[in-house]
Structures are given as structure tokens and as C-alpha cells.
N, C-alpha and C positions, 0 to 999 in steps of 0.2 A: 483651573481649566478655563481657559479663554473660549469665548461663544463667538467671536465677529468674526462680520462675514467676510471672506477674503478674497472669493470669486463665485462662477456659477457651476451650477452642475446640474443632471441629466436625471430626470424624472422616468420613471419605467417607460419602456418602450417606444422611446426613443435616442435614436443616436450619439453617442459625443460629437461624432462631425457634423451634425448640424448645428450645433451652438458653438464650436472652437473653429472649424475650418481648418485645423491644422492636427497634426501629430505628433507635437513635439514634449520631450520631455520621457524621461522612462524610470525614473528612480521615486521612490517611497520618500526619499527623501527630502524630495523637492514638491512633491505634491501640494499645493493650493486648495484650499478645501473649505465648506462651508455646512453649517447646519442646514438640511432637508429637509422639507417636509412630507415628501413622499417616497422616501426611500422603498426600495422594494424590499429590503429584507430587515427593516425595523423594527423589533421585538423586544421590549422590555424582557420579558418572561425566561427566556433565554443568557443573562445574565449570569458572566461565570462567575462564581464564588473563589479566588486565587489560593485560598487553603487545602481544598478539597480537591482540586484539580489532581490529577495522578500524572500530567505530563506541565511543561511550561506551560505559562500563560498564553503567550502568543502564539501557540501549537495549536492552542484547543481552540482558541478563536480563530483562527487561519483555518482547523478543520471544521467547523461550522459552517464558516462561511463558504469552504468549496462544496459543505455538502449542501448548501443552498443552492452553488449555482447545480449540480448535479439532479437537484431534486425540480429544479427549474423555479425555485421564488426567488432567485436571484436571475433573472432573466438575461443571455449573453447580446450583449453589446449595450447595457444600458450599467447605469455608474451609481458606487457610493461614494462616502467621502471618508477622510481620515476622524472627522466628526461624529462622524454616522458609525462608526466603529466604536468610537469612545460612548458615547451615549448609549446605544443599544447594551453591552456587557459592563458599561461601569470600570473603563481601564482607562489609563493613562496616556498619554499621548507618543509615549517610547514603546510601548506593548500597541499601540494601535499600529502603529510604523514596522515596527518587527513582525506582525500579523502578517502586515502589507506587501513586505520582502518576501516571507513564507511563500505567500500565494503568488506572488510575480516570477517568484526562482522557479516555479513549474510551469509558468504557461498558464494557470490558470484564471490572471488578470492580466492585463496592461495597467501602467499609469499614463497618466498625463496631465499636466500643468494644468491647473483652473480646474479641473475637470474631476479627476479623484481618480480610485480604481476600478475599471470595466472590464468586466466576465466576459469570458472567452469559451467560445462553442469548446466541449469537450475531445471533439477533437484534434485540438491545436496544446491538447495537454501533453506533460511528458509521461507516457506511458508506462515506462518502466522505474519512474523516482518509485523508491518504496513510501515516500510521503502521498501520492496520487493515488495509488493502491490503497491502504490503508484508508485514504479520504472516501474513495469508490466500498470496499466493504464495511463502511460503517452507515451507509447508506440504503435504500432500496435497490441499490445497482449491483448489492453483493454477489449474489447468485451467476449475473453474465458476467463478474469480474474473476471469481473463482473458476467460473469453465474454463475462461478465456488462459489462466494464467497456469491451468492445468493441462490445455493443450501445448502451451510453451513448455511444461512439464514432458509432456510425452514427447514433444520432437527433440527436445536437450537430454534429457536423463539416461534414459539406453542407452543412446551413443558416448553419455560420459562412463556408464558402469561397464561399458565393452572396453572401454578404452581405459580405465583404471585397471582390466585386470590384465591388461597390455602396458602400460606405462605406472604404475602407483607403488611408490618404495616397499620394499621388503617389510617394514614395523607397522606401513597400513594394510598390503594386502593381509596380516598376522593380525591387524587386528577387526578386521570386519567380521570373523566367524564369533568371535566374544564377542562383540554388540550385537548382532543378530542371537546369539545363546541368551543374553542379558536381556534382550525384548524379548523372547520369549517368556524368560521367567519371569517377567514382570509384568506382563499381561496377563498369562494364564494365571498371577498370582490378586489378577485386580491389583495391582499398585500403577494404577492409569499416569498419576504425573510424571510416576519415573519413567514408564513405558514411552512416553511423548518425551520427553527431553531423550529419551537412547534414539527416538525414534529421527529428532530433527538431526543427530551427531552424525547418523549414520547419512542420510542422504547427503549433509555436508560432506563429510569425507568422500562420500561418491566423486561429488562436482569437485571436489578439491586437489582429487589427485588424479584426475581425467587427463592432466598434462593439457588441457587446452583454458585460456586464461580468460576466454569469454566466458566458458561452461562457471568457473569459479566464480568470476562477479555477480553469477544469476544465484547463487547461495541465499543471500539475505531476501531474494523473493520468494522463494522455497521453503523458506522459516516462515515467512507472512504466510505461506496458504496452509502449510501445518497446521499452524496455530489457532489461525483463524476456523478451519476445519472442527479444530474442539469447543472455543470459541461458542461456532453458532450449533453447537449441536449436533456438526454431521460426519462426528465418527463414532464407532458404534462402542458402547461401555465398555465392551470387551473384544480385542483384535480379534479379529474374524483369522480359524485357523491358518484359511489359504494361503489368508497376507502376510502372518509370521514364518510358512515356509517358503513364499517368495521372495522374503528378505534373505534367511537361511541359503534359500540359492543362488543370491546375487551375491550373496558374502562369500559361498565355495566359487564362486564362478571368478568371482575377483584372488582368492587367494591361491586355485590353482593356472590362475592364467587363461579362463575361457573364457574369452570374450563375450563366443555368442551364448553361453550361458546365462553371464549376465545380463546380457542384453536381452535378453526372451523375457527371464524375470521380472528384470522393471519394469518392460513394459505389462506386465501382467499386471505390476503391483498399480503404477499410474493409468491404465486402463480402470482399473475398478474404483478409482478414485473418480474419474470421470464418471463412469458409470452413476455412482451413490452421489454424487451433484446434482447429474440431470434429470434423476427420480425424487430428489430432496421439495 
């Protein structure tokens, strides 16, 4: 690993345009960089270990570091370097650079020549990457991220489950009443994992066969707040009864064709989701 130095760069709390005067340059891959000494978010201690990591390397350190700038020790408009990436976690110069794409593909940084990458107020992020998300609830921000992305719940979901039981092929609306039968018996029977896995299928199938193609792309947001729901703790050991017959009646409401059936339901069931958030 090569230490020289190649240009300047941006000590906390100040500008890159005061030392470049210019904006040029936007790729990871052309970045210019040099060892720090005061980098804002330099931390031995923090060092991934590449074996134990449970996702890529350059995942985890791309999520670090947006959860720096998130937490605010990465302060927005002030710069690290491709350097300052390598040194801090002990990685390579190809996982520093893949790091750097990660976080530039959401908004989360800018590059530029001479200069390194610069944290960008959060919100100039892209909101809806499920990478963004996931960086926000692994953070202190979880709680106003889970509301927020529960009220996108509330306003998408009814209107997908009315409309599945208005447009969703014959073999799905047949099969919503058995996965709603199947979360039953699997909650009331305590077998929580399998209860959550019927749990996220079912609301997939919701959005999926809404007939509307934005409702479907919002799926894999829907699986993050699930999850993360069990995740941190705030679903309750055992389905609370109301919410296994409000699934029950979004699954007859979809198989006999009542829209507003369904539509009353979910929103009963994504209300009280909101609800056990904002008491959490």
C-alpha cells in the first residue's frame, strides 16, 4: 500500500471549495487522495475483520461510514480520502474504491479530484435505495425511519390490497386465505420464524398483484421494515389476535373480490403497526 501524497484535502469543517475552487471530477475512480491527519471519522477501533463480516466488505464499510455521516462524525461538506478509508478498517485499495462507489451511487457523497469524498446533507440522499434505508435503521435514526416508511405503508398498501381483490389472478386471490390460515397456526403455535417469513409473503403478494407496477417495486421496502420490526424488538412474541384476523380479512376480502374489505383491513393492520412504533 502506497502512503504518497498525491494532493490536498479538507480537514473538518471546512469546505472542499475553498481549497479546489472547482467541481470537477465525480468518479471513485479517479479520486486523488492523500493521508490525513485529521480526518473526521478516523478510528482504528472500528476496523472490519473481512471473515466475520456477514455481508461484502465494501458494504460494511460504505455502511459505517454513511452511518457516520448520519450520526454527524462525518460532518456534511467536509472530506475524506481513499486513504483515510484504507487505513481506518485495514482494507485495500479496490474495497476502499467499491466502498466509495457504494456511497456515491446513493447521494450520500460526492467525489472530486484532489480532494476525496464529501458527505452530503441527508437530504440530498436517495430515499428510497433500500441501501439508505437499511444505513438509516442501523443507526440512531431507526425509529423516525421506521415511521416514516410505515406511513408510505399506510398510504401504498390498502389501496394495493382493494385493488388485488379487484385485479389479482384466480391462483392468488386462492391463495391468500391459506397464508393468512398458515399465520395463524404459526403464531398461536409460537413458531415466530415461520409466522414472519408467511408474514412478509403475504404482504408481497398484496403489492404484487395490485396490477399497479409502482405498488410492486415498493415490496423490497416492505420486507426491510418487517424485518427490521423483529430485528429491533418491536413485534410482539406472539401475534396479537386482532392482527391475525385482520390478515384473515384481507385474504377473504381479496378472494371474494371486496375491495373495500380489504382495504379497511390493512389499513387496520398498518395502523397498529404505526401505532406500536410511536409508543416503542
Amino acid at each position: 500500500m502506497s502512503n504518497k501524497q498525491e494532493g490536498s484535502t479538507t480537514s473538518p469543517g471546512h469546505t472542499p471549495e475553498a481549497q479546489t475552487g472547482n467541481g470537477q471530477g465525480q468518479s471513485p475512480l479517479s479520486v486523488e487522495d492523500s493521508a490525513t491527519k485529521d480526518s473526521p471519522v478516523q478510528d482504528p477501533s472500528t476496523s472490519l475483520d473481512p471473515p466475520q463480516s456477514p455481508v461484502p466488505l465494501h458494504h460494511a464499510v460504505a455502511e459505517q461510514l454513511a452511518v457516520d455521516i448520519i450520526e454527524n462524525r462525518w460532518k456534511p461538506e467536509t472530506s475524506i480520502t481513499l486513504n483515510d478509508i484504507q487505513k481506518r478498517f485495514s482494507i485495500s485499495r479496490t474495497v476502499a474504491r467499491e466502498a466509495a462507489h457504494t456511497l456515491q451511487s446513493a447521494n450520500a457523497v460526492i467525489v472530486r479530484k484532489r480532494v476525496g469524498l464529501i458527505a452530503q446533507e441527508l437530504d440530498k440522499w436517495l430515499s428510497l435505495d433500500t441501501q439508505v434505508i437499511e444505513w438509516k435503521l442501523h443507526s440512531s435514526y431507526r425509529k423516525e425511519q421506521l415511521l416514516t416508511l410505515t406511513e408510505l405503508r399506510l398510504a401504498v398498501e390498502p389501496i394495493a390490497a382493494g385493488d388485488a381483490a379487484l385485479h389479482a389472478p384466480m391462483e392468488t386471490k386462492a391463495l391468500m386465505p391459506v397464508l393468512a390460515s398458515e399465520m395463524r397456526k404459526n403464531g398461536e403455535s409460537n413458531h415466530i420464524d415461520e409466522f414472519h417469513t408467511l408474514d412478509i409473503r403475504f404482504h408481497n403478494e398484496v403489492l404484487s398483484h395490485s396490477g399497479n407496477e409502482l405498488f410492486t417495486a415498493l415490496s423490497p421496502l416492505v420486507d426491510i421494515v418487517l424485518k427490521s420490526r423483529v430485528e429491533q424488538g418491536l413485534y410482539p412474541l406472539k401475534p396479537r389476535p386482532d392482527a391475525l384476523d385482520a390478515h384473515e380479512k384481507v385474504a377473504e376480502g381479496i378472494w371474494k373480490g371486496d375491495a373495500q374489505l380489504a382495504h379497511d383491513a390493512m389499513t387496520y393492520i398498518v395502523n397498529e403497526v404505526r401505532s406500536t412504533t410511536q409508543e416503542s
